[in-house]
C-alpha positions as CSV (number, residue, x, y, z in Angstrom):
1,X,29.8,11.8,111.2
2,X,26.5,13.0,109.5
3,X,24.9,16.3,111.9
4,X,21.8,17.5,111.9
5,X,22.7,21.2,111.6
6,X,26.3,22.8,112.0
7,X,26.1,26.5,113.5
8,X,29.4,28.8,112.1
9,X,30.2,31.4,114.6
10,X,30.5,31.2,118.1
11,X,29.6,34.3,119.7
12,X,26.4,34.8,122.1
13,X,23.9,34.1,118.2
14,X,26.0,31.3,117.5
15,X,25.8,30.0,121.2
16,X,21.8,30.7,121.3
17,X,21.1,28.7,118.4
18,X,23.2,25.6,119.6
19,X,21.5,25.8,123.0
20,X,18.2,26.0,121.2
21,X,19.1,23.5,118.8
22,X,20.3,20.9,121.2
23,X,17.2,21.7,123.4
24,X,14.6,20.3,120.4
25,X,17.0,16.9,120.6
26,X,18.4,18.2,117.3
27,X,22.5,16.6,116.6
28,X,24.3,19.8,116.7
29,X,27.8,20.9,116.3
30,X,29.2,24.7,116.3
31,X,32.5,25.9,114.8
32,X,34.0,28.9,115.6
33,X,37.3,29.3,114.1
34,X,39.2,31.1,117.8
35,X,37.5,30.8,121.6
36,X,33.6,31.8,121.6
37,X,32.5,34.9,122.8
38,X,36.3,36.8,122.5
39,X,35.3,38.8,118.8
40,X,31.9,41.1,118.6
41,X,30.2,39.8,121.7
42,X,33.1,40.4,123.3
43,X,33.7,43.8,122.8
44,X,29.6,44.8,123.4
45,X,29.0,47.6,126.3
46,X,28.3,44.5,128.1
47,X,24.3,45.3,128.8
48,X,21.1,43.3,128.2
49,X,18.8,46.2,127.7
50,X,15.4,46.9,125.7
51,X,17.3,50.0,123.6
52,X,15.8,53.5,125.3
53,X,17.5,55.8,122.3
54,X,15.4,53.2,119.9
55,X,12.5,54.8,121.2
56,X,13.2,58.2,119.1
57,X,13.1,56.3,115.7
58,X,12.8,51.9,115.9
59,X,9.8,51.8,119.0
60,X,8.6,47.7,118.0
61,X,12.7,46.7,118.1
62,X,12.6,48.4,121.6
63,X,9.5,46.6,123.3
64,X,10.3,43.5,121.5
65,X,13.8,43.3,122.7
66,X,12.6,44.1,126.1
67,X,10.6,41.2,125.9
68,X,13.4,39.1,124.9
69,X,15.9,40.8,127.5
70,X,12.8,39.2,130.0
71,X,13.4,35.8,129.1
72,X,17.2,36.1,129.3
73,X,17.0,37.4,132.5
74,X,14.9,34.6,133.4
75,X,17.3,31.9,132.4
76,X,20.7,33.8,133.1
77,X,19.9,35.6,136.3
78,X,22.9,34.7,138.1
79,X,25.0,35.7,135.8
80,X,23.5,39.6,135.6
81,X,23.8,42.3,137.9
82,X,21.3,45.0,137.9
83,X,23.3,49.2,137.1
84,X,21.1,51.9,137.6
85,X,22.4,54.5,135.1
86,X,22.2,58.0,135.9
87,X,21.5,60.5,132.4
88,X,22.6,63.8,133.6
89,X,21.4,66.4,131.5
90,X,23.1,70.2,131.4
91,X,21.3,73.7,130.4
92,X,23.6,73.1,126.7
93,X,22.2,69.9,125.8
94,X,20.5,68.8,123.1
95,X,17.6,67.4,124.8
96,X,16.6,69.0,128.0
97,X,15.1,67.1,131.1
98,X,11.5,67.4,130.5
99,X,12.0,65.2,126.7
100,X,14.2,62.7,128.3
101,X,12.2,61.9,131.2
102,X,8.9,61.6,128.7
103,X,11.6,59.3,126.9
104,X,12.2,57.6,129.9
105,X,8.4,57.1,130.6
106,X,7.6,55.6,127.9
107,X,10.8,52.8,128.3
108,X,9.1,52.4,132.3
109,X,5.5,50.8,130.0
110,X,8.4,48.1,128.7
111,X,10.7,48.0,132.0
112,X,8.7,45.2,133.4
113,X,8.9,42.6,130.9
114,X,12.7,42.7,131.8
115,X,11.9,43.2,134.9
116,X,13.4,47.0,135.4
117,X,12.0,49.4,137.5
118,X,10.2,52.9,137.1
119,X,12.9,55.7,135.9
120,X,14.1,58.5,138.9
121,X,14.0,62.3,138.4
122,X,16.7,64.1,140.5
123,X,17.3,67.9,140.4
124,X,20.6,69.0,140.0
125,X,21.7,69.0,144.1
126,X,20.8,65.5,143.8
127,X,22.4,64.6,140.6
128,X,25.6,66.4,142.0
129,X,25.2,64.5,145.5
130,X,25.1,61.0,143.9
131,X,27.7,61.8,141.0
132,X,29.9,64.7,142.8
133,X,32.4,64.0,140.2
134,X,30.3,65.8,137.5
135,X,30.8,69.6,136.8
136,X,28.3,71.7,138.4
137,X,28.2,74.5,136.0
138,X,25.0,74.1,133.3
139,X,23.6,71.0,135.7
140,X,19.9,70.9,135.7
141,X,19.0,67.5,136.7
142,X,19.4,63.9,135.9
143,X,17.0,60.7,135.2
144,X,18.2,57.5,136.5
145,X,16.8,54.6,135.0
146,X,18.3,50.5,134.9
147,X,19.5,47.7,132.6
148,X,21.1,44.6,133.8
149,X,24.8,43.9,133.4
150,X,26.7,40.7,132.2
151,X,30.3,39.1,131.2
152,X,29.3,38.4,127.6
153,X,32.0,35.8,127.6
154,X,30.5,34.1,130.9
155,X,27.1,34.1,129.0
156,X,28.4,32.3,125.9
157,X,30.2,30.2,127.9
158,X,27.0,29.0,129.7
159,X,24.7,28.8,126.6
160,X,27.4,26.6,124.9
161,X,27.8,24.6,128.5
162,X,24.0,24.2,128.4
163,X,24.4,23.0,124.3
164,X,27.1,20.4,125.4
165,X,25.2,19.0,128.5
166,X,22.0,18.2,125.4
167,X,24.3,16.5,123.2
168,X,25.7,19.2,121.1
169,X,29.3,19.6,120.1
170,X,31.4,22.6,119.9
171,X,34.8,23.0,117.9
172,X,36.6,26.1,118.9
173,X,40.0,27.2,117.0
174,X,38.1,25.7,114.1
175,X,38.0,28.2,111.2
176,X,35.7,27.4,107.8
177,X,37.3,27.3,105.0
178,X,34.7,26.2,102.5
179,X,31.5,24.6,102.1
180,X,30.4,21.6,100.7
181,X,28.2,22.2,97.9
182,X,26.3,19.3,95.5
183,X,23.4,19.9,93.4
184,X,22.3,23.6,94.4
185,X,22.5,22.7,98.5
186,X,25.1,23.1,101.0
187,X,25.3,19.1,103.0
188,X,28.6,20.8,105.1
189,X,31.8,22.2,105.9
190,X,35.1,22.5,105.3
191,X,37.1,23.4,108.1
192,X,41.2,23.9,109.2
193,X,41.3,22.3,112.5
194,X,43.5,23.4,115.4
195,X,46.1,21.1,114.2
196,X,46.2,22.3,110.9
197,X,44.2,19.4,109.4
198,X,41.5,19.9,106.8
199,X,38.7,18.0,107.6
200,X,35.3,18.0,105.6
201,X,32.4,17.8,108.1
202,X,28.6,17.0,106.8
203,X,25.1,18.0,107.9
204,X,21.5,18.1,106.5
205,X,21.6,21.7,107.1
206,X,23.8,24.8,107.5
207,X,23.5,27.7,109.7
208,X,25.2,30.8,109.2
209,X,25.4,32.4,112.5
210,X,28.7,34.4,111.8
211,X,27.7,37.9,113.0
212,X,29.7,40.7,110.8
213,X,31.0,37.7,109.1
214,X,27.6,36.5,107.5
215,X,28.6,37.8,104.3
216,X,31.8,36.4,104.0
217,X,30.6,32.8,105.3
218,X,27.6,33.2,102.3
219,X,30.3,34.2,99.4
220,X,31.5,30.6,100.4
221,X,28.4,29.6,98.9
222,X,28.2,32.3,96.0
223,X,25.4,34.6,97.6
224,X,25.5,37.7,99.2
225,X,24.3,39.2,102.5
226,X,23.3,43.1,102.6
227,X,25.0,44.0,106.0
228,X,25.9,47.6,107.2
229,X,28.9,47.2,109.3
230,X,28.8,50.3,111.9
231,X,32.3,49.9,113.9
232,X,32.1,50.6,118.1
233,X,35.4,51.0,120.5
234,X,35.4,51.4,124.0
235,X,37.7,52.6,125.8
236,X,39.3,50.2,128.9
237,X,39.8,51.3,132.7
238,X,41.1,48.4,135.0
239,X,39.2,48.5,137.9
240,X,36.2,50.8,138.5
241,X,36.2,52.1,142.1
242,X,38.3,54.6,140.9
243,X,36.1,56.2,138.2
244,X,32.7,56.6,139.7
245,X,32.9,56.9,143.7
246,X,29.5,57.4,145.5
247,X,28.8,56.5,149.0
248,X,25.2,55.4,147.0
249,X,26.4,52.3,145.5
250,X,27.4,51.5,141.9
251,X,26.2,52.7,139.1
252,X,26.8,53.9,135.3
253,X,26.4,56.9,133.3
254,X,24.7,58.0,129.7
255,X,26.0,61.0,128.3
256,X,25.7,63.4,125.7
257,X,28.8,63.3,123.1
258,X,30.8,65.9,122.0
259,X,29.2,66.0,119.1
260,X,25.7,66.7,120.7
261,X,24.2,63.9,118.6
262,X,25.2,60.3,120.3
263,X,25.5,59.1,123.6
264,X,28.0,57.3,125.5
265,X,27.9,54.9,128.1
266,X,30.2,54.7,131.0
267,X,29.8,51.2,132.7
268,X,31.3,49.6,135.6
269,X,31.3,46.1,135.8
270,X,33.3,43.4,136.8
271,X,37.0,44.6,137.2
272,X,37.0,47.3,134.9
273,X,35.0,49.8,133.5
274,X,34.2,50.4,129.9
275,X,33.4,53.7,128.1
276,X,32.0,54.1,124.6
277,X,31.0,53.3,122.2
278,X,31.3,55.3,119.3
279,X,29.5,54.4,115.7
280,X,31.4,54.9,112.4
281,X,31.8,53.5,109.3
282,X,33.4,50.6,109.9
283,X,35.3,48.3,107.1
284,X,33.8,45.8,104.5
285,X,36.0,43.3,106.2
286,X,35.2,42.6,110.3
287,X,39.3,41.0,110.4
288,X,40.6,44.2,109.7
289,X,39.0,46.4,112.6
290,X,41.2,48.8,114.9
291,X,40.3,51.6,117.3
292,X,40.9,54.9,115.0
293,X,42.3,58.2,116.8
294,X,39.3,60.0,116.5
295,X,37.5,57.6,118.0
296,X,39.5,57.9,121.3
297,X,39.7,61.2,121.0
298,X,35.7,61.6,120.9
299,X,35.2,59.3,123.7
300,X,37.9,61.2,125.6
301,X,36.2,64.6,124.7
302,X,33.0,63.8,125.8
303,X,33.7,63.3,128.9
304,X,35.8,66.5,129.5
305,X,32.6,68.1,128.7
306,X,31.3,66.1,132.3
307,X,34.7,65.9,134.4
308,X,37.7,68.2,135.6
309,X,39.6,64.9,136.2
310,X,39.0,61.9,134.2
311,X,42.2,59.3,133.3
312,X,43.4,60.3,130.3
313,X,44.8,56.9,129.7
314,X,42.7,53.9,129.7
315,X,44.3,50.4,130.0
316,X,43.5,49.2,126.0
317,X,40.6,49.9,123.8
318,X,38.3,47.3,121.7
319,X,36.7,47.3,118.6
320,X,33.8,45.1,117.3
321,X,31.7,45.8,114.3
322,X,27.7,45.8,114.5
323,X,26.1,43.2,112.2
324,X,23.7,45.5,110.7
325,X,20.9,44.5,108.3
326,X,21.7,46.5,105.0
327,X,19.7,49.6,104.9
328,X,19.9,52.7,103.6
329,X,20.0,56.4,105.4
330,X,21.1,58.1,108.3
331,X,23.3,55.8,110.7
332,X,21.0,56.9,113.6
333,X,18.4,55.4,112.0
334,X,19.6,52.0,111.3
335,X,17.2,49.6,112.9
336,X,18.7,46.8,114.8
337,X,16.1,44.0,113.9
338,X,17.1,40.8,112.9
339,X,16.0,38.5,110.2
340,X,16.3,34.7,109.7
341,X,16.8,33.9,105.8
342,X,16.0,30.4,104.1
343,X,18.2,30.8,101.3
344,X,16.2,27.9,99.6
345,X,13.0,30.1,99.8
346,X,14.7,32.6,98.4
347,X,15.3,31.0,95.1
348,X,19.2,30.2,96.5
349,X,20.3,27.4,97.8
350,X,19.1,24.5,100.3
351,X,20.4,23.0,103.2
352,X,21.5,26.9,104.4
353,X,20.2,29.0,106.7
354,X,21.5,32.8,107.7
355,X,20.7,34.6,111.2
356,X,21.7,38.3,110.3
357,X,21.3,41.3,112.2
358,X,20.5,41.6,116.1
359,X,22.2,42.2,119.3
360,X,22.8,40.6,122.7
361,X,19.9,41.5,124.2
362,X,17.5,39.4,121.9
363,X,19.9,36.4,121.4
364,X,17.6,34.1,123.1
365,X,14.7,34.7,120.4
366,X,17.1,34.8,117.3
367,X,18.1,31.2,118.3
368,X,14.4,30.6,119.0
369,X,13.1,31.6,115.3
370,X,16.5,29.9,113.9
371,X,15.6,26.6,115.7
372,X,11.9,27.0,114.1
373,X,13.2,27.1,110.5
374,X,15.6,24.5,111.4
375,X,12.4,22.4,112.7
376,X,10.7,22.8,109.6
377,X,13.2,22.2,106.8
378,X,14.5,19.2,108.7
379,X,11.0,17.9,109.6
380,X,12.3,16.5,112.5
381,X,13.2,18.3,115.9
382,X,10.7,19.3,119.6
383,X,9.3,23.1,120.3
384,X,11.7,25.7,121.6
385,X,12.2,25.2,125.2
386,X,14.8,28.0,125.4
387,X,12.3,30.5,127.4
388,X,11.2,27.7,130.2
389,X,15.2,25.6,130.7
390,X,17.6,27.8,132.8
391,X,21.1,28.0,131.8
392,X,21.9,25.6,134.8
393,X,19.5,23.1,133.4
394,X,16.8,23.7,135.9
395,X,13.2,24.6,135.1
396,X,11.9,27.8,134.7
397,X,8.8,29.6,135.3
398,X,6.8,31.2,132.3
399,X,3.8,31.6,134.7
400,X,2.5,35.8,134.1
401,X,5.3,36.8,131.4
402,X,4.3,38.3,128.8
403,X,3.0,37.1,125.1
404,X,5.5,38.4,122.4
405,X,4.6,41.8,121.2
406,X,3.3,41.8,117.6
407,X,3.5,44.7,115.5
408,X,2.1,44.3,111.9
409,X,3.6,47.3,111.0
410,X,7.1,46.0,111.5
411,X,7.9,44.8,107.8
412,X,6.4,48.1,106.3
413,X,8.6,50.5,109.0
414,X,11.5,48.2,107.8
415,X,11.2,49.3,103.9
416,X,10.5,52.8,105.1
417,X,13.0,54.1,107.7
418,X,11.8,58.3,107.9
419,X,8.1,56.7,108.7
420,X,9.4,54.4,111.1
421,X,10.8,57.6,112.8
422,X,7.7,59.3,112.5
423,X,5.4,56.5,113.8
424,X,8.3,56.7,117.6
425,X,8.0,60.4,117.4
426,X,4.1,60.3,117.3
427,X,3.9,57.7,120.0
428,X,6.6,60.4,122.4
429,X,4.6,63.5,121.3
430,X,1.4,62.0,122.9
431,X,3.9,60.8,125.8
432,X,5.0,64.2,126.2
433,X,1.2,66.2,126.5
434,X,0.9,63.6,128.9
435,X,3.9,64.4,131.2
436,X,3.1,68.3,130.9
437,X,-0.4,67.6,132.1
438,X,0.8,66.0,134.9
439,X,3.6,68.5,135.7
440,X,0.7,71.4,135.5
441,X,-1.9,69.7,137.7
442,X,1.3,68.8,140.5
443,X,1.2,64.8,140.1
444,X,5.2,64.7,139.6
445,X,7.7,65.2,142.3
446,X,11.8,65.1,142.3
447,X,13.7,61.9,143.5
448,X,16.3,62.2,146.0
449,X,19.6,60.1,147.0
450,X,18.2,58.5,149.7
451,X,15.4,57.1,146.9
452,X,17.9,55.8,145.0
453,X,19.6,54.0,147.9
454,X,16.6,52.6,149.0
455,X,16.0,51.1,145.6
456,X,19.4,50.4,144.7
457,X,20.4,49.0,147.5
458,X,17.6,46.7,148.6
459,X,17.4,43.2,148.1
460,X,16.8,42.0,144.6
461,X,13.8,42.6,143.5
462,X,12.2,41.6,139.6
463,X,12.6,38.8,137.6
């Protein structure tokens, strides 16, 4: 059988592009060589969000992913709970209340195009009273601001569902083992079925949707992906009542690491709550990941500095590696972007495409953008319909979102990462004259419990 396109990878960019693909009445199959969703995607901090800390060095990846984390929120919305996260902040921390909130204020000018809400300032007797677990010593406040929570499994589940129910195909327990190459192009696949057959499967097009595995799926081809692999483990707790007790309702934490540079989450959800995650170095090869000591024992320090009592033992850690386009430069500064490459344009080979880079929260647009280059090397294929089809299959409104946020200075603050820093740092610095004018002339006020219960704990509200 002859497909239009094959997609190699399942995880939530391997399941966006199928879903998109299959939405344009393109034949579509996926591979993914163990169950979708169980590898990287898996082992996220389980949050579609627009990126606050991207605000301090990568502002366009921040608004435009909060754009995208609209739309998803649009078509997944029953799968997604909204966590208010509570950023305490202690008289020894790097950052002190006033330059997180002006952080904070600038992320409320993209919070509605995910439909999140404006960010709450508590003093420290109200941080303590809705987090009495935290240490009291050093407390001078906290900001409580929201994301939306999601099984990443569930959500690749339901893209791929969605995929399936518009004629796609999907082939799980199905690794690649080559491609087929003739003349310069890549017409298909080679693949070791769950059986242990090889089987040589064909398409007019190839997309290499692999996440930390991009590079290894283009040496099949003999090219070469630039990808910075950063390595992230969490650390496990079954159940979550347990951890974070408040007669307020649920909801997670940011903190300040040990090391006074990173943060780290703690996030209920589900049955169990997750903690992490860290960034290292992670290695060349994605198969060969594992949760190093000092990982766990960063993870377990930082919140010591928060906690008298915190389980020591967790119930297992994961690891995933971020699919990071190559750059150059300090790992804080690594911009999380993604880029769709046309080999063929790039003087390669035809018939293969690579989505590199990205994150969970943007999924839905990296599909999109792969599903328009599919279009137009296929010459064949409908308009993405990804934003306006829910992942049931029912309509969805587009009336009042938003257009897609352009920034024309995106491909220069890509070559150029210390600007790119600059040009966030510029926008906050105007941010913060603005906050300490308000402060002075008495137009800001403190946030109490009973705020964030009434907000909290109100019927859904937003998209």
């Amino acid at each position: 059988m002859n497909y239009d396109a094959i997609v190699i990878g399942g995880g939530i960019t391997g399941a966006g592009v199928l879903r998109d693909l299959a939405l344009r009445g393109l034949k579509a199959l996926l591979v993914e060589k163990d169950l979708p969703g169980r590898a990287t995607t898996g082992a996220s901090s389980h949050l579609i969000h627009g990126g606050v800390r991207y605000l301090l060095y990568d502002r366009p990846t921040t608004e435009t992913t909060a754009w995208d984390s609209g739309h998803i929120v649009r078509i997944a919305r029953p799968l997604l709970t909204r966590l208010p996260i509570v950023w305490p902040v202690y008289a020894d921390h790097a950052r002190g209340r006033t330059t997180i909130e002006t952080l904070l204020e600038s992320y409320d000018r993209f919070q509605p195009l995910k439909g999140g809400l404006p960010h709450l300032r508590l003093n420290a007797e109200e941080t303590a009273r809705l987090v009495p677990q935290l240490k009291r010593p050093g407390l001078r406040g906290g900001l409580v601001f929201d994301e939306w929570w999601v099984d990443p499994v569930r959500l690749v589940e339901k893209n791929l569902d969605n995929a399936r129910a518009n004629g796609a195909e999907v082939r799980e327990k199905t690794a690649v083992t080559g491609l087929v190459l003739a003349g310069g192009a890549v017409k298909g696949v080679e693949v070791l079925t769950p059986r242990g057959e090889r089987e040589t499967l064909r398409a007019d097009l190839v997309i290499n949707a692999a996440g930390p595995w991009v590079d290894k799926v283009a040496r099949l081809a003999g090219l070469s992906i630039p990808l910075r692999l950063q390595q992230g483990t969490h650390l496990v707790y079954d159940g979550n009542e347990a951890i974070l007790r408040s007669p307020a309702g649920r909801f997670g934490l940011l903190l300040e690491a040990e090391d006074r540079e990173r943060y780290v989450f703690v996030i209920p959800g589900g049955d169990m709550t997750l903690v992490g995650p860290t960034d290292i170095t992670s290695p060349d090869d994605p198969d060969h990941l594992s949760p190093q000591p000092a990982e766990t024992a960063q993870l377990l320090g930082t919140l010591r500095r928060y906690f008298d009592s915190f389980p020591e033992r967790c119930s297992k850690t994961i690891v995933a590696a971020r699919p990071i386009l190559g750059q150059t430069g300090n790992a804080k500064l690594l911009s999380r972007e993604f880029q769709v490459l046309d080999h063929a344009a790039r003087g390669e080979r035809s018939g293969f495409l690579t989505i590199a880079g990205g994150k969970m929260s943007d999924f839905r647009l990296m599909g999109e953008e792969t599903g328009n280059a599919a279009v137009r090397l296929l010459k064949k294929g409908g308009s993405g319909r990804t934003h306006s089809i829910a992942l049931d299959g029912s309509s969805v409104s587009t009336e009042g979102s938003a257009d897609r946020p352009t920034h024309p200075l995106t491909p220069f603050l890509r070559r150029h990462p210390r600007l790119r820093e600059l040009h966030a740092l510029a926008h906050l610095g105007v941010g913060l004259a603005g906050h300490l004018a308000r402060r002075l002339g008495g137009k800001t006020r403190d946030d109490t419990v009973d705020d964030f219960t009434r907000r909290y704990n109100a019927p859904a509200s937003g998209l």
